[in-house]
C-alpha positions as CSV (number, residue, x, y, z in Angstrom):
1,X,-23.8,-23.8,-41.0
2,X,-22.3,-20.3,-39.6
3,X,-22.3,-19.8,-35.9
4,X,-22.6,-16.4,-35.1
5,X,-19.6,-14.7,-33.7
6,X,-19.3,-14.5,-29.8
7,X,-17.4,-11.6,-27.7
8,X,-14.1,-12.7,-26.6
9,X,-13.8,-14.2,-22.7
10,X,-11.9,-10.9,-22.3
11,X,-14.6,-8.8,-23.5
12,X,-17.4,-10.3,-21.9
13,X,-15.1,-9.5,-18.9
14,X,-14.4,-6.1,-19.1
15,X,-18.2,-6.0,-19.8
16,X,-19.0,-7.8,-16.8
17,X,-16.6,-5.6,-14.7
18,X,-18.1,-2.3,-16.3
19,X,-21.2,-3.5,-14.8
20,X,-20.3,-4.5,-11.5
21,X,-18.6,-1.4,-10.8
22,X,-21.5,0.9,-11.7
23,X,-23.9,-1.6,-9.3
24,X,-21.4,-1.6,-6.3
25,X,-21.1,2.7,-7.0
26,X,-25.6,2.6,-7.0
27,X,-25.8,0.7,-4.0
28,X,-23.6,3.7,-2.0
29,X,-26.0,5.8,-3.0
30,X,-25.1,9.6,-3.3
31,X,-21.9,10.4,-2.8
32,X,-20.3,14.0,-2.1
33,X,-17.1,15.9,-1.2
34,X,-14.3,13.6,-0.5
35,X,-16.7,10.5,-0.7
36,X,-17.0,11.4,-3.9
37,X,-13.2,12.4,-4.7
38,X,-12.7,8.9,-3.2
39,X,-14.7,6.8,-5.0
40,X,-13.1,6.6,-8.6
41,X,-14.2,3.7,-10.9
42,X,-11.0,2.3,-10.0
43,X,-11.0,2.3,-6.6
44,X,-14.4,1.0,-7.0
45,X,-13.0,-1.7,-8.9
46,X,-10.0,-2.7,-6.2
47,X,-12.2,-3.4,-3.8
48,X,-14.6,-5.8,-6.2
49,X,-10.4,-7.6,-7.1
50,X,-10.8,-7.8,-3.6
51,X,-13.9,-9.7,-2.8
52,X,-13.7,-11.7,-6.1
53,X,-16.5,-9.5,-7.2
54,X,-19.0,-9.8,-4.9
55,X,-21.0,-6.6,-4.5
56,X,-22.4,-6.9,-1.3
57,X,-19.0,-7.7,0.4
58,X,-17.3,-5.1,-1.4
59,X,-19.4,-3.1,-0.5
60,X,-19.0,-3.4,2.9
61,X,-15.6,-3.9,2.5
62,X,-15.4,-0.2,1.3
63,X,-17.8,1.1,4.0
64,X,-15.4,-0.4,6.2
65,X,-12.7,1.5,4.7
66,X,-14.6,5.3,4.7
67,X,-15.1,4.6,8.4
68,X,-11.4,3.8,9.5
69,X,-10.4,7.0,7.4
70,X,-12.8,8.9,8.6
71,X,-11.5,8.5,12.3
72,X,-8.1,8.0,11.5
73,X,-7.7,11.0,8.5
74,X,-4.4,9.4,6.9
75,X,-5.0,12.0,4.0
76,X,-4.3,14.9,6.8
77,X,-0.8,13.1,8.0
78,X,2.1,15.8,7.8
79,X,5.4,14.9,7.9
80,X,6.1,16.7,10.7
81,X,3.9,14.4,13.0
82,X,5.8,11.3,12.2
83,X,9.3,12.2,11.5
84,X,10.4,11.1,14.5
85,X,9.5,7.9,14.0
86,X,11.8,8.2,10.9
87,X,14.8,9.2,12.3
88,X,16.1,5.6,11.7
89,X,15.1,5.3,8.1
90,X,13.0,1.7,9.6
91,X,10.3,2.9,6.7
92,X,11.2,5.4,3.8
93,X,10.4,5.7,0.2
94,X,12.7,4.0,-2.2
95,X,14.7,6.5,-4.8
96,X,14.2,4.1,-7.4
97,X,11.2,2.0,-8.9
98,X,10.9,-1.7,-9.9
99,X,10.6,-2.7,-13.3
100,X,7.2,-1.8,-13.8
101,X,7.2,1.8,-12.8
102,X,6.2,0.5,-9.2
103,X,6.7,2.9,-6.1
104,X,9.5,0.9,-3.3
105,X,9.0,1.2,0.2
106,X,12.1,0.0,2.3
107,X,11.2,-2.0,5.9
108,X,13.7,-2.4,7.7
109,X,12.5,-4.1,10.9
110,X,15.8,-4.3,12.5
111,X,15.8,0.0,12.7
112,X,12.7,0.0,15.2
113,X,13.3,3.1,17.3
114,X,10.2,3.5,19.3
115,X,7.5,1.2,20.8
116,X,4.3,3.4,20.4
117,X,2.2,1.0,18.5
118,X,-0.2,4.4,17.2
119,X,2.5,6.0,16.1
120,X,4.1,3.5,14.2
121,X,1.2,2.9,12.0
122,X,0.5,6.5,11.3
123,X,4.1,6.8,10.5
124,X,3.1,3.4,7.9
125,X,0.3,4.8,6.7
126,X,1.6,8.0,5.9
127,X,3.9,6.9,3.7
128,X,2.0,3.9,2.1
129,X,-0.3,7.0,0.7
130,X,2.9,8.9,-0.2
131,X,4.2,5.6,-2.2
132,X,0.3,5.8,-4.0
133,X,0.2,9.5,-4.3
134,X,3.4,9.2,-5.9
135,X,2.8,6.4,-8.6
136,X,3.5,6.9,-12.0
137,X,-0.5,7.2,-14.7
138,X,-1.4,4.1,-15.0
139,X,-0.1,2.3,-12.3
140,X,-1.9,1.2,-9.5
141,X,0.5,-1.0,-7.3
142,X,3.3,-0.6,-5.5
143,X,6.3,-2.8,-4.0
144,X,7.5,-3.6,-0.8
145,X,11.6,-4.3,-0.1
146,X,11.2,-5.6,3.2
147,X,15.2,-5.8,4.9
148,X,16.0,-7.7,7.5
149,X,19.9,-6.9,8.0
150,X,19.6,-6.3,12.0
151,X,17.1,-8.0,12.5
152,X,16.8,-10.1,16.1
153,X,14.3,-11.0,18.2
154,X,15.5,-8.7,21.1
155,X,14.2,-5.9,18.3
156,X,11.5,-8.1,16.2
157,X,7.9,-6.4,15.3
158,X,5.9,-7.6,18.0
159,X,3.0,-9.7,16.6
160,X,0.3,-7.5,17.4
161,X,2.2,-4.5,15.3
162,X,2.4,-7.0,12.8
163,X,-1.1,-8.1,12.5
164,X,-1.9,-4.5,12.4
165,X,0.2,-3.7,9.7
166,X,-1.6,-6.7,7.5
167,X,-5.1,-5.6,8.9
168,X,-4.4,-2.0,7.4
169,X,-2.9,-3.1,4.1
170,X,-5.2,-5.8,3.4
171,X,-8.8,-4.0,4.3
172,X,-7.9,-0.7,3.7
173,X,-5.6,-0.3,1.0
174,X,-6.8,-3.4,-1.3
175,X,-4.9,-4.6,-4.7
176,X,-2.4,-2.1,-3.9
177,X,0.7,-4.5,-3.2
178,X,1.9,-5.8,-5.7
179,X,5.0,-7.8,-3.9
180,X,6.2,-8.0,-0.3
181,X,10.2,-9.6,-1.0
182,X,11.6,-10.5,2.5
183,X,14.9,-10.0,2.1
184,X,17.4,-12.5,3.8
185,X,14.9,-13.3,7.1
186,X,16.8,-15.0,9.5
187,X,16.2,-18.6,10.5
188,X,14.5,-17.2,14.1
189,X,12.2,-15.3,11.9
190,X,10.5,-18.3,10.8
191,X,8.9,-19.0,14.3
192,X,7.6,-15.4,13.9
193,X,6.4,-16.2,10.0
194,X,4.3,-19.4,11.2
195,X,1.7,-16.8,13.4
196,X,2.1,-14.2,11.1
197,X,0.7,-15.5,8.0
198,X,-2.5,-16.6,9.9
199,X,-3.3,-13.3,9.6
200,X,-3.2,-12.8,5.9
201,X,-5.9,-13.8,3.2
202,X,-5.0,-15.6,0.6
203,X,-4.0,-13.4,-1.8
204,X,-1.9,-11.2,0.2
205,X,-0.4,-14.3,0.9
206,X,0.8,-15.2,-2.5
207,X,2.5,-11.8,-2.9
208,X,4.9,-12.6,0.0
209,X,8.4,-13.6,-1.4
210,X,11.4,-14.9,0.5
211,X,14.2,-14.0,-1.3
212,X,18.2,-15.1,0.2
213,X,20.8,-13.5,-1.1
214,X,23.3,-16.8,-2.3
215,X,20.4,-18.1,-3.6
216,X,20.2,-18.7,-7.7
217,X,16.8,-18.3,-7.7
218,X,16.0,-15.6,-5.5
219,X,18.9,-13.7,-7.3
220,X,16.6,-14.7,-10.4
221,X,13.3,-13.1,-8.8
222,X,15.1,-10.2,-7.4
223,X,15.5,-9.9,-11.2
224,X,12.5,-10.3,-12.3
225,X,11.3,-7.0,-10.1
226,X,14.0,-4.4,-10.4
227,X,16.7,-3.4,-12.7
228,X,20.2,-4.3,-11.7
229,X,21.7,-1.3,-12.1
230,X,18.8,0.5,-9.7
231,X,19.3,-1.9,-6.9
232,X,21.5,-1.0,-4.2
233,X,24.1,-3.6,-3.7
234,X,22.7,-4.3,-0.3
235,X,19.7,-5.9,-2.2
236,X,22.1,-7.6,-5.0
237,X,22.4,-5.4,-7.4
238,X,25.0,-3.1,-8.2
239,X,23.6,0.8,-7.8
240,X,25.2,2.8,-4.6
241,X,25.3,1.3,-1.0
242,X,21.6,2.0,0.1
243,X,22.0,5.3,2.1
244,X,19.2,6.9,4.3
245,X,19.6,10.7,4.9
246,X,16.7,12.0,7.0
247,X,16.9,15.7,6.5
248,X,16.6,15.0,2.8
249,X,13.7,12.8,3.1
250,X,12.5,15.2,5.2
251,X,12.5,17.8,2.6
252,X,11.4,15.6,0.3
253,X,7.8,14.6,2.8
254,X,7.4,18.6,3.2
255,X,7.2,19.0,-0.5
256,X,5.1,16.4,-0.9
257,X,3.0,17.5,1.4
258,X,2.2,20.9,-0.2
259,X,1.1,18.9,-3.2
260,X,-1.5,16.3,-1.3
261,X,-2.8,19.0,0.9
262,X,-3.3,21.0,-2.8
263,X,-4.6,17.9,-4.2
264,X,-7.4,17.7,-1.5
265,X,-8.2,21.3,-1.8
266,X,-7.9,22.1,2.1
267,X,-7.1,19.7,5.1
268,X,-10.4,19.9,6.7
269,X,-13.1,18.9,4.9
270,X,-16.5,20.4,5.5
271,X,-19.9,18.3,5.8
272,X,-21.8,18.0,3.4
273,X,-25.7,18.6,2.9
274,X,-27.8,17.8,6.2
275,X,-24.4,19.0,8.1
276,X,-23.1,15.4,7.9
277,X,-21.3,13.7,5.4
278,X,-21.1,9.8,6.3
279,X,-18.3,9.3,3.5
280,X,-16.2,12.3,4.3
281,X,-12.9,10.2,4.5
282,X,-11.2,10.2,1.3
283,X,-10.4,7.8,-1.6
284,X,-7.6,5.0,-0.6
285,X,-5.1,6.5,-2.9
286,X,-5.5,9.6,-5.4
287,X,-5.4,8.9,-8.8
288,X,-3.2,10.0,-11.0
């Protein structure tokens, strides 16, 4: 006797994604202006990843998300507001990608050069949505080449810029990392680790990876992410000692700019119909 054929796992679970995605976009309800620019499928379906595909909780997960933009307006960061917190190169764009097309963002803790919690995380989230705006179609994710050459704990990230810094990533830009190496931490950086990582869930947590430079295997992962011949030597590979220039970055961020500020047709957004647009913040990242 014949049994009849059954959709793959994988189709029933695109299917059931499909689905999910167009109840979590229903239960928003209608959406305009940026809200609307926002809320792609895809986003949509970052912040179900997120919640293991709950609706409700992605859903509030997301309303979450529209409210901290809406106050805090990362899509109308310029350059010029947070180049000062630059000047050390402690956060900059990578000139190179991992193996998978993957933006890089550079940390390098040890080059903190100013203690204004506010401004440090609009400086971070400035260019977390330059590292999205800046993917390559099709890629959602991007990579984080955390350095700790310098690093001490006369200079170390206190823990509430830290806990910050996982808050933002982790609730407002969801599914979006796809790695976090820590690069050679020193041994007085695992006191810091132990409170740290009670801040993280667990996924976030998995993506942390502690790589040492003598070691086989973190040679091996380092491997596994970028292309030799890409990666500075400071990292292990064998490109050109890792080189921060700010006034070229800086040209770089203004140019950039033009094009987001183009992207979202003007920097001020205005209200939509009744005079108030709940969802005016925008989408997490654009898409490509």
């Amino acid at each position: 006797m014949f049994r009849r054929k059954n959709h793959s796992n994988s189709e029933q679970g695109v299917e059931d994604q499909q689905h999910k995605v167009k109840e979590l976009r229903a239960s928003l309800g209608q959406l305009s202006g940026r809200s609307a620019q926002f809320c792609t499928d895809a986003c949509l379906k970052r912040y179900l990843e997120a919640r293991n595909w709950n609706v409700d909780k992605a859903k509030k997960m997301l309303e979450e998300t529209l409210k901290w933009r809406l106050s805090f307006k990362p899509e109308e960061i310029r350059w010029n507001e947070v180049a000062k917190e630059g000047e050390t190169g402690k956060v900059f764009k990578a000139n190179f990608r991992d193996r998978h097309g993957r933006t890089v963002l550079i940390l390098r803790p040890g080059m903190q050069n100013t203690a204004a919690l506010d401004n440090q995380m609009k400086h971070l989230v400035y260019l977390i949505e330059n590292a999205i705006f800046n993917l390559p179609e099709g890629q959602e994710q991007m990579a984080w080449l955390i350095d700790y050459t310098g690093w001490s704990i006369t200079n170390n990230v206190p823990v509430k810029s830290a806990r910050e810094t996982i808050n933002i990533l982790q609730n407002h830009y969801p599914e979006r990392l796809a790695a976090a190496l820590l690069y050679n931490p020193p041994r007085l950086f695992e006191t810091f680790w132990r409170i740290v990582k009670y801040f993280m869930d667990p996924k976030t947590f998995q993506k942390v990876k502690f790589v040492y430079p003598k070691n086989k295997d973190s040679a091996e992962l380092m491997k596994s992410y970028f292309d030799v011949d890409n990666l500075p030597t400071e990292f292990g590979g064998t490109a050109t000692t890792l080189n921060y220039d700010h006034e070229e970055f800086s040209r770089q961020m203004a140019q950039d700019d033009v094009k987001v500020a183009k992207f979202w047709g003007k920097d001020k957004h205005p209200p939509g119909p009744g005079g108030n647009d709940s969802y005016s913040a925008v989408e997490v990242a654009p898409e490509p």
